[in-house]
C-alpha positions, 0 to 999 in steps of 0.5 A: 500500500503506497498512499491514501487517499482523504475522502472528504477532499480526494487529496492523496497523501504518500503516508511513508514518503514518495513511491519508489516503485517506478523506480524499483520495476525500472531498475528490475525491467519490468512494468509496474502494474500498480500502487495500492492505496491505504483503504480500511475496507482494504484492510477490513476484509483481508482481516477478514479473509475476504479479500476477494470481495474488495471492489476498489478501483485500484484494483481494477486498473491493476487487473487491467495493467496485469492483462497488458502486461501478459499479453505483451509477454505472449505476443512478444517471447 
């Protein structure tokens, strides 16, 4: 997890100091799929064991960086 998000005013604050996750993947040469955000119902239904119930938008564009990725790997071995 890399940021929250405030609701009340959509800011985005980077709680443990600015990501070095491009900086990370680019030094791995690999994409990088994603950064999480700090989200309690995040964190409430991993507690939980529910972690598949978790519908942020975050996730979805993760999942959408993860299919291009693959398929740049397929259509390029």
């Amino acid at each position: 997890m890399s940021y929250f998000t405030a609701p009340e005013t959509n800011k985005k604050y980077e709680i443990f100091g600015a990501s070095k996750g491009e900086s990370l993947a680019q030094s791995a040469q690999a994409p990088l799929l994603g950064q999480i955000p700090i989200d309690p119902e995040l964190a409430r239904l991993c507690d939980n064991g529910d972690i598949e119930h978790y519908s942020g938008e975050s996730i979805a564009l993760l999942g959408k960086a993860l299919a291009t990725a693959l398929k740049k790997d397929i259509d390029n071995p």
